[in-house]
C-alpha positions in Angstrom: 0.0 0.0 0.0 0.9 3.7 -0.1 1.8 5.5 3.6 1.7 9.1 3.7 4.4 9.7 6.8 4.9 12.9 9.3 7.6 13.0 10.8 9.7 10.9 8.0 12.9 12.5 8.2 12.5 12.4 12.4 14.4 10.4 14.7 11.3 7.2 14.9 10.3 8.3 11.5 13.2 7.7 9.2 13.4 4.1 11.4 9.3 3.8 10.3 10.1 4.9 6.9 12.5 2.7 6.3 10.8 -0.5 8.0 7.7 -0.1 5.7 9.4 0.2 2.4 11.6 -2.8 3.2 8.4 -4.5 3.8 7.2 -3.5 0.3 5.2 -0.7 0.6 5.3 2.8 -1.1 6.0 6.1 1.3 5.0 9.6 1.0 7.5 11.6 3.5 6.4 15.0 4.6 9.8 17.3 4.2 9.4 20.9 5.5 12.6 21.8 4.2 15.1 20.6 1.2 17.4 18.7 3.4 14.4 17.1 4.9 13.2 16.0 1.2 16.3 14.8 0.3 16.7 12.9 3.7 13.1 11.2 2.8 14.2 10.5 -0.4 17.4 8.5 0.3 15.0 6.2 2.8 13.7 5.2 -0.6 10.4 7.2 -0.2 8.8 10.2 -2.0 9.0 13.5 -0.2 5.9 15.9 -0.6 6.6 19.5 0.7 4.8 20.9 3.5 5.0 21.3 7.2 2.2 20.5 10.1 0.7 24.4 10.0 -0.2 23.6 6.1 -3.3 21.8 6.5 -3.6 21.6 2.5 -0.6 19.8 2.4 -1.6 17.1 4.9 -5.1 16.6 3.5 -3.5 16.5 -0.1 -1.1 13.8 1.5 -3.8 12.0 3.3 -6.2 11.4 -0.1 -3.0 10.1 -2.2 -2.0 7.3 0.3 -4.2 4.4 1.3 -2.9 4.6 4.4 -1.1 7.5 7.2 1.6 7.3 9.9 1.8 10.7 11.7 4.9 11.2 13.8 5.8 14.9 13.5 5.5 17.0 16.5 7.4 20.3 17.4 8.9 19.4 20.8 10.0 23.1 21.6 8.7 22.9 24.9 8.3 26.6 25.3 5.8 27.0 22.7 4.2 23.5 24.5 0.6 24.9 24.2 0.5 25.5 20.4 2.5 22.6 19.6 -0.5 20.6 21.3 -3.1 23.0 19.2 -1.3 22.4 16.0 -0.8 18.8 16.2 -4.6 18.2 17.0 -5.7 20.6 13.8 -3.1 18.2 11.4 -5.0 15.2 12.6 -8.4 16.4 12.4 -7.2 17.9 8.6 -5.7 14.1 8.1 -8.8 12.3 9.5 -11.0 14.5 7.4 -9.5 13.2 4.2 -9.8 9.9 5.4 -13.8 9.9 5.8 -15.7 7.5 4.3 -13.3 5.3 3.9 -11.6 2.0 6.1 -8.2 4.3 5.5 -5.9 4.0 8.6 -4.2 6.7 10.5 -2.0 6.0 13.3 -1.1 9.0 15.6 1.5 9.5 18.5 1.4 9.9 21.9 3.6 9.0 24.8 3.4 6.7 27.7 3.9 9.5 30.4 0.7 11.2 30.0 -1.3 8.0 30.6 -0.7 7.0 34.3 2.1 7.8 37.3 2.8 5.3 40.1 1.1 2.1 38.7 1.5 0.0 35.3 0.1 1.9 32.8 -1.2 -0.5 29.9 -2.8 0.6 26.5 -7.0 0.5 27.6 -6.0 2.8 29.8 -8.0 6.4 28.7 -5.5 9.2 29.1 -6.4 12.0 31.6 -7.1 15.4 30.3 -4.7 17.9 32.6 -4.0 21.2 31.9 0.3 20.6 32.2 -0.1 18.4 29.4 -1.7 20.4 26.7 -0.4 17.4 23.9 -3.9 16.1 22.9 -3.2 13.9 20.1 -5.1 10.6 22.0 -8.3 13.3 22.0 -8.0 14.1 18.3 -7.5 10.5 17.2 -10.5 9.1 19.4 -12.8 12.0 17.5 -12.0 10.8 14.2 -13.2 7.0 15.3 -15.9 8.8 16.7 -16.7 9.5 13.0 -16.0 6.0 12.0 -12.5 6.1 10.6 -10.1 3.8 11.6 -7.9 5.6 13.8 -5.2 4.2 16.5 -2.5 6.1 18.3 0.8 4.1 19.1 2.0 5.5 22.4 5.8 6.0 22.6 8.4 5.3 25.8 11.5 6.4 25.9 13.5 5.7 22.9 17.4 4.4 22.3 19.4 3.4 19.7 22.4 5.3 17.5 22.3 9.3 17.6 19.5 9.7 20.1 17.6 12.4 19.9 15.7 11.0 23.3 15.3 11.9 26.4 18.6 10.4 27.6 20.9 12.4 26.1 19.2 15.2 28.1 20.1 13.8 31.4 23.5 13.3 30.0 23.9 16.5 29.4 22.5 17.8 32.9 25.3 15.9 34.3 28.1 16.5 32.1 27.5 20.3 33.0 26.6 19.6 36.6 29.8 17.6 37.3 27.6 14.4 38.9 24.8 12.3 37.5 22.1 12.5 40.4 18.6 10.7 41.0 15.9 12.0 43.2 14.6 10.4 46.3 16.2 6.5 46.2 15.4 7.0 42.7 12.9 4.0 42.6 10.7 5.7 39.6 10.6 4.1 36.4 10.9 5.2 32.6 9.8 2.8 30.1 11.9 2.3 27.0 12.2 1.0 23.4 14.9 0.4 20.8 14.2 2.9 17.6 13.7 0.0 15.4 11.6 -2.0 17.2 9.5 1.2 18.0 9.2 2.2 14.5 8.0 -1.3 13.4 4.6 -0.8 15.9 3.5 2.0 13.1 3.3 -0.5 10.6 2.1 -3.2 12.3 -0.8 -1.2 13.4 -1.2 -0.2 9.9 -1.7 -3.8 8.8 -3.2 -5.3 11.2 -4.4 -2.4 14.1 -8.3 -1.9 15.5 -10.2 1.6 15.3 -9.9 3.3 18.6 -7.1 1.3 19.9 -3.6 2.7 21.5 -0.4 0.6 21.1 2.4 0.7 23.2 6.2 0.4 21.7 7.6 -0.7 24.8 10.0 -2.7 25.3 11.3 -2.7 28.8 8.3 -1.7 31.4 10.5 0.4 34.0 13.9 1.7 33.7 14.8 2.5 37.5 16.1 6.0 37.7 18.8 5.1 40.1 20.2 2.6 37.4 19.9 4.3 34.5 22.2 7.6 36.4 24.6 5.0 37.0 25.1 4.3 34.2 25.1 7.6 33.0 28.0 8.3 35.9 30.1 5.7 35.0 30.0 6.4 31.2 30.8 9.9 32.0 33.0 8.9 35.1 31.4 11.3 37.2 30.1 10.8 40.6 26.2 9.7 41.5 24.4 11.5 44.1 21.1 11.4 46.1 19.1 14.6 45.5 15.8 15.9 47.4 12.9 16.6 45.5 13.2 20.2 46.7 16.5 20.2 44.9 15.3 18.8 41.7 14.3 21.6 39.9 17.7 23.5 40.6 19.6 20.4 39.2 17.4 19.1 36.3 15.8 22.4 35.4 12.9 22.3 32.8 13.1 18.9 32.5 12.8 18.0 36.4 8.9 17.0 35.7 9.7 14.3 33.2 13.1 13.3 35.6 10.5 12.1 38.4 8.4 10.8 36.4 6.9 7.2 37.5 5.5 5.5 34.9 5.9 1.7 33.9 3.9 -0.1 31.2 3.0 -2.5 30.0 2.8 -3.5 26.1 0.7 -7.1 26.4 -2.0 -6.0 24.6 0.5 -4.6 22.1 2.5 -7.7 21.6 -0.7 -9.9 21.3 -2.7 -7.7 19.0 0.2 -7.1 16.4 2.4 -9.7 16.8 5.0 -7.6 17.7 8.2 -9.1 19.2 11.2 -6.4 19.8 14.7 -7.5 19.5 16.9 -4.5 19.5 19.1 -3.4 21.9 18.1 -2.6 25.7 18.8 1.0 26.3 21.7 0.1 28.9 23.1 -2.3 26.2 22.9 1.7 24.1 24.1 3.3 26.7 27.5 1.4 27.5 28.6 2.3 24.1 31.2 4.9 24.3 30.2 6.3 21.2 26.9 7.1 22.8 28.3 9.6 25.2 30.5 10.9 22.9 27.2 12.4 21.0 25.4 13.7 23.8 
């Protein structure tokens, strides 16, 4: 079939670009930009110009493919609000040139806006908070509402080579600190996925995915905090320390919400569903490469 792909020259993009046209399908890349077009093109796929504020674009993109992977977002997150606003106007665009028909569109969410504290698993509804203004899960369910089968594949934490996650933040917190520090006995849990295996869950859903359902491309159910700034501190052979929670905003900075974060889950329903099986690299198996440092 043909894809029509966000995000295609992004970080799980290219991987989910890549991973459908080896599986024999055709790929329209959105490229906002002429290295972005010529990235798209070189994973084999055709790049069609536009960005996520260009609803024209999107729709156009939408009607040529038979099916859609969306995967762009703008993760400035001073602009936070808009990003949210925009990204919900693409998919209702999107999902409006998909009415009447059994096209499917997969959107993106992540994992930490579902639950905190408990294993968070993919019937789970996400709550609608005012500190999380991303409402992609709310746009998607709207378009099922109107019969068109929609599914959002819920992302974790993501490794693999040039990471563009969120650990090469925390690397870079403690490069510039001097120590790699956890907060509390750093018991709370990040769940994660190789780039690979992630991408693959967009196709999969494609294929084989049920209207209304979320899909989690997880891998490993909780990273430990404590573990994962250990590593961090030996790779960057810098002490590890103990912080308060009181003194986590002073260390971490803008990113100190997402650092205590708690939030295992699950991705049973996933793995049964879709027959998905990942097989690439753990993220400590990532992180122990020196190489991996060297790039943060």
């Amino acid at each position: 079939m043909r894809i029509f792909v966000t995000g295609a020259s992004g970080y799980v993009g290219s991987a989910a670009v890549k991973d459908m046209v080896a599986a024999g399908h055709e790929v329209i890349g959105l490229a906002r930009s002429d290295a972005s077009a010529a990235a798209v093109r070189a994973l084999g796929a055709e790049p069609l110009r536009g960005d996520l504020t260009d609803l024209d674009s999107l729709r156009r993109g939408a009607k040529r493919a038979d099916a859609v992977a969306h995967l762009a977002f703008n993760h400035d997150f001073s602009t936070f609000a808009e990003n949210g606003r925009v990204d919900a106007a693409a998919i209702a665009a999107m999902g409006e040139a998909l009415t009447g028909t059994d096209k499917p569109i997969v959107t993106t969410s992540g994992t930490g806006m579902v639950a905190q504290g408990q294993l968070a698993t993919e019937d789970m509804v996400r709550p609608d908070t005012p500190d999380m203004p991303r409402v992609s899960e709310q746009a998607t369910h709207k378009l099922v509402d109107k019969g068109i089968r929609a599914m959002v594949v819920r992302l974790p934490q993501v490794n693999g080579p040039h990471n563009h996650g969120f650990v090469p933040i925390l690397i870079q917190i403690a490069r510039a600190k001097g120590y790699a520090a956890y907060v509390g006995d750093g018991a709370n849990r990040w769940p994660a996925c190789h780039r690979d295996d992630a991408a693959r869950v967009y196709r999969l859903a494609i294929e084989k995915g049920r209207a209304g359902r979320n899909y989690h491309a997880v891998a490993e159910e909780g990273l430990a905090m404590r573990d994962l700034m250990e590593v961090i501190a030996q790779g960057l052979g810098v002490p590890l320390r103990a912080i308060a929670p009181d003194e986590a905003a002073d260390y971490f900075g803008w990113f100190a919400m997402f650092a205590q974060m708690d939030n295992p889950s699950s991705s049973a329903i996933t793995r049964a569903e879709l027959g998905w099986h990942p097989t690439g690299p753990t993220t400590f198996e990532d992180m122990r490469n020196e190489d991996y440092f060297g790039a943060a």
